[in-house]
C-alpha positions as CSV (number, residue, x, y, z in Angstrom):
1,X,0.0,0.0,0.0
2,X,1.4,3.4,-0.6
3,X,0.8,5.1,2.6
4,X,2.7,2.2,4.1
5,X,5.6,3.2,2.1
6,X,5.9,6.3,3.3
7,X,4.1,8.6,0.1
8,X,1.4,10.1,1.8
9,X,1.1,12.8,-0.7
10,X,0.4,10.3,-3.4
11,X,-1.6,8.0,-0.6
12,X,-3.7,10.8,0.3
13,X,-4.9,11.8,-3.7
14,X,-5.5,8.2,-4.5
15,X,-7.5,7.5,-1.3
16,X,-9.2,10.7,-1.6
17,X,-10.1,10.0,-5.2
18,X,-11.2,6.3,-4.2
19,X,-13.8,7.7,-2.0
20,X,-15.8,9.7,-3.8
21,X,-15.5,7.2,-6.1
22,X,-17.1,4.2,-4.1
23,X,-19.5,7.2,-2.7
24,X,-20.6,7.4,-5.9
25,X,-21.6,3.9,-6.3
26,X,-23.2,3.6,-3.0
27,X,-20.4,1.2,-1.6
28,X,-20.6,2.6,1.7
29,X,-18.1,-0.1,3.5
30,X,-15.6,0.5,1.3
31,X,-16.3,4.2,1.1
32,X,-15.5,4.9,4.8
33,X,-12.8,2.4,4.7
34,X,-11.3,4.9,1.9
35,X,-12.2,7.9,4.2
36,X,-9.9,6.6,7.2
37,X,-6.8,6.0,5.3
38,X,-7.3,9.2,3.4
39,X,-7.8,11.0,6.9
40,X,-4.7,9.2,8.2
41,X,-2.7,10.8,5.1
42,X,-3.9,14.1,5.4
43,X,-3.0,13.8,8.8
44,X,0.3,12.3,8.9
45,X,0.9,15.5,5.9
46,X,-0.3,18.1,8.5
47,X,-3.1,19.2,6.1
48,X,-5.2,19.8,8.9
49,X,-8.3,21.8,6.6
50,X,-8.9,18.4,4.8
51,X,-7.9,16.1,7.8
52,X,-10.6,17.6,9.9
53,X,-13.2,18.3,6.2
54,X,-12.0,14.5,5.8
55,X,-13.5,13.2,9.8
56,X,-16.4,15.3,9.4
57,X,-17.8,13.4,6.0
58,X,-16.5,10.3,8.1
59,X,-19.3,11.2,11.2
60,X,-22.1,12.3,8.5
61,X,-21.5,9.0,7.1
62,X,-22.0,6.8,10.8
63,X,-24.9,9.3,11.4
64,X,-26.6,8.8,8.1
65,X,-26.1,5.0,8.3
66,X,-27.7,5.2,11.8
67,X,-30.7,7.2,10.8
68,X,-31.0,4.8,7.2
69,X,-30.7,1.7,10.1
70,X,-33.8,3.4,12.3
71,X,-36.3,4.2,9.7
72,X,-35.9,0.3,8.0
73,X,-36.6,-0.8,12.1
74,X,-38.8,1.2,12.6
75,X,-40.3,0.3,9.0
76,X,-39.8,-3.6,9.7
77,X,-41.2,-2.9,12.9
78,X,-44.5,-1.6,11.7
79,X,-44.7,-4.6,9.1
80,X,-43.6,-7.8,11.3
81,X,-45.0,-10.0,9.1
82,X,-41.8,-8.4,6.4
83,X,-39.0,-11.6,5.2
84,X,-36.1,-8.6,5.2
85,X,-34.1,-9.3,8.0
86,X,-33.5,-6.7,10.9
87,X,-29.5,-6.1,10.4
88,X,-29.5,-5.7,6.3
89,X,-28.2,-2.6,7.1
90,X,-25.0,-3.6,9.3
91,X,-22.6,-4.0,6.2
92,X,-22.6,-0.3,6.2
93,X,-22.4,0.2,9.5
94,X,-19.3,2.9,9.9
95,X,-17.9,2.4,13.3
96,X,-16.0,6.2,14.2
97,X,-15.1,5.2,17.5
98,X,-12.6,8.0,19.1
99,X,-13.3,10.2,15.8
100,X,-15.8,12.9,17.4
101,X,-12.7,13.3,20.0
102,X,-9.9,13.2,17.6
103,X,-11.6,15.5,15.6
104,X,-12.0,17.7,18.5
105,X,-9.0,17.7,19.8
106,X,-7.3,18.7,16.2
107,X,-9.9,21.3,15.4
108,X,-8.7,23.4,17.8
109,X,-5.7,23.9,15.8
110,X,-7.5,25.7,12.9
111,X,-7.1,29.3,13.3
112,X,-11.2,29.5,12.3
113,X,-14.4,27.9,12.9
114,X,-15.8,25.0,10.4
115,X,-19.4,25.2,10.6
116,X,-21.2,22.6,9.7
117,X,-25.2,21.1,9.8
118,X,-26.6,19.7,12.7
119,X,-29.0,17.5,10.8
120,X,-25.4,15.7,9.1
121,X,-24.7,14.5,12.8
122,X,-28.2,14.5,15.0
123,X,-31.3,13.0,14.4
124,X,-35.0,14.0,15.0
125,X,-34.1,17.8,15.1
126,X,-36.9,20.2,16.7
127,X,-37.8,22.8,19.0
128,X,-41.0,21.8,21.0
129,X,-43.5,25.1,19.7
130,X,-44.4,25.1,23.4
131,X,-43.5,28.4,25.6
132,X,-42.3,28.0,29.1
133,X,-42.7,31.7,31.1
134,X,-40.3,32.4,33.8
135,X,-42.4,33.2,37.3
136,X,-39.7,35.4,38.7
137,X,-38.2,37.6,35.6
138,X,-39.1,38.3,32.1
139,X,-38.2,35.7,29.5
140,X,-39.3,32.5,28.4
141,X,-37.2,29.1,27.6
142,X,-38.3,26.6,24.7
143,X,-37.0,22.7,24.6
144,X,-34.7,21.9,21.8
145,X,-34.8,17.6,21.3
146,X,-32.4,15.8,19.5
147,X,-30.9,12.1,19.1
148,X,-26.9,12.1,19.3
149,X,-26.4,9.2,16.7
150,X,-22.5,9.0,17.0
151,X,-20.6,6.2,19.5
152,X,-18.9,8.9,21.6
153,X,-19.9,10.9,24.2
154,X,-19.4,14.5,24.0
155,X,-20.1,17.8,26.0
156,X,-22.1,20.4,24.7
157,X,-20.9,23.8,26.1
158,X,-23.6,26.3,24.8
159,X,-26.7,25.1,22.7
160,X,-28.0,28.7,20.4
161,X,-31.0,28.9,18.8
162,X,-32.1,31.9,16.4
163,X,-35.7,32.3,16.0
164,X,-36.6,34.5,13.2
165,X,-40.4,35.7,11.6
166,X,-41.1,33.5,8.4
167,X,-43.7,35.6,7.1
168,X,-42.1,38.8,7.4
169,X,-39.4,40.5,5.5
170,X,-38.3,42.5,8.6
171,X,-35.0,40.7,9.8
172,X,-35.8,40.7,13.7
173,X,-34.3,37.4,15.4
174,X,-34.4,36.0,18.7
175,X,-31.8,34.2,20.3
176,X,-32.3,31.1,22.8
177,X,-29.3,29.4,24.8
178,X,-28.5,27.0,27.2
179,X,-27.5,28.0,30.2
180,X,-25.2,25.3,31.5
181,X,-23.1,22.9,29.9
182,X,-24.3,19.3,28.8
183,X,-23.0,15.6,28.6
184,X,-24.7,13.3,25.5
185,X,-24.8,9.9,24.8
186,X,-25.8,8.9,22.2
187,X,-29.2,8.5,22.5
188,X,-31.8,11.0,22.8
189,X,-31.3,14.3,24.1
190,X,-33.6,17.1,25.8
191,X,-32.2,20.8,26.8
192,X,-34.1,23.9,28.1
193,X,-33.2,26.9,25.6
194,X,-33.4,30.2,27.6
195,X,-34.1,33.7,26.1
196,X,-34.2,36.7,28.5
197,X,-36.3,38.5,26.4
C-alpha cells in the first residue's frame, strides 16, 4: 500500500479519489474504509483543513447510516409479518469510535471555525412550539430535542438557537441558549433553551 511506504502525498490523492469514487456507487463499507486512510494521510501530511473536512464526512456518514438503520426498524417494525431481515443494514455500519474526539481535539488547531449542519450528525431535530414563562423575571425558555447518533460521548458547552419571523421581510431574530453545559450519549437528548427576552 502506498501510505505504508511512506508517500502520503500520493496515498492521500488516490485515497481521496477512491472515496468519492465508491461514494458514488453507493459502496458505503468500502467508502468509509477509503475515508480513514485518506484522513490518516492528510494527517500524517499536517493538512489539517482536509484532515478535519475528511472526519467530518467520516461522522455524516455513521450518522446517516444510523438514521438509514432506524427508519428500515422502525419500517420492519411496523410490518412484522416483512421476510427482510433486521441487520440488512450492518454492512454499512461505519464504526468512528474516538473520531468525534480526535476530531475535536485537532480542530482546535485551525485558526477558524468550520461550521457545519446539525442534521449531518443528530437526528430528530426540533424545537418543541411550546413556551415555558419564567415566574420570577421576564423571558421564556423553549425545549430543543435531538438524538446524538455518534458512538462517543461528547459535552455540549452552549446550545443557540435563532428564532426568526417566516412571514415577514423585517429581519428581527431572537436568540435562545442554554444556560449550562451538557454531557450526551448517544441517544436522545432534551435541553431547556433560555431567552431573556
Amino acid at each position: 500500500m502506498i501510505s505504508e511506504l511512506g508517500d502520503f502525498a500520493a496515498a492521500a490523492m488516490y485515497f481521496g479519489r477512491m472515496a468519492s469514487l465508491f461514494a458514488e456507487s453507493r459502496w458505503n463499507t468500502v467508502e468509509t474504509t477509503m475515508l480513514r486512510i485518506h484522513a490518516r494521510c492528510l494527517k500524517k501530511l499536517n493538512r489539517k483543513d482536509e484532515y478535519v473536512r475528511t472526519l467530518l464526512e467520516l461522522l455524516a456518514k455513521s450518522a446517516a447510516s444510523r438514521m438509514a438503520f432506524k427508519a428500515v426498524s422502525k419500517h420492519n417494525s411496523a410490518n412484522a409479518g416483512s421476510d427482510t431481515p433486521r441487520d440488512w443494514l450492518n454492512d454499512d455500519k461505519v464504526d468512528t469510535a474516538g473520531v468525534l474526539h480526535e476530531l475535536i481535539d485537532y480542530s482546535q488547531q485551525l485558526p477558524y471555525d468550520v461550521t457545519v449542519q446539525m442534521s449531518r450528525y443528530f437526528g430528530d431535530i426540533s424545537v418543541e412550539p411550546y413556551v415555558r414563562h419564567y415566574d420570577d423575571q421576564d423571558g421564556f425558555q423553549l425545549r430543543l430535542q435531538f438524538r446524538h447518533l455518534l458512538e462517543d460521548p461528547i459535552e455540549i458547552s452552549v446550545a443557540k438557537v435563532r428564532l426568526v419571523n417566516a412571514t415577514s421581510t423585517l429581519t428581527k431574530e431572537i436568540w435562545l441558549e442554554s444556560s449550562e453545559p451538557m454531557q450526551l450519549k448517544r441517544g436522545l437528548s432534551r435541553m431547556w433553551l433560555d431567552c431573556k427576552v
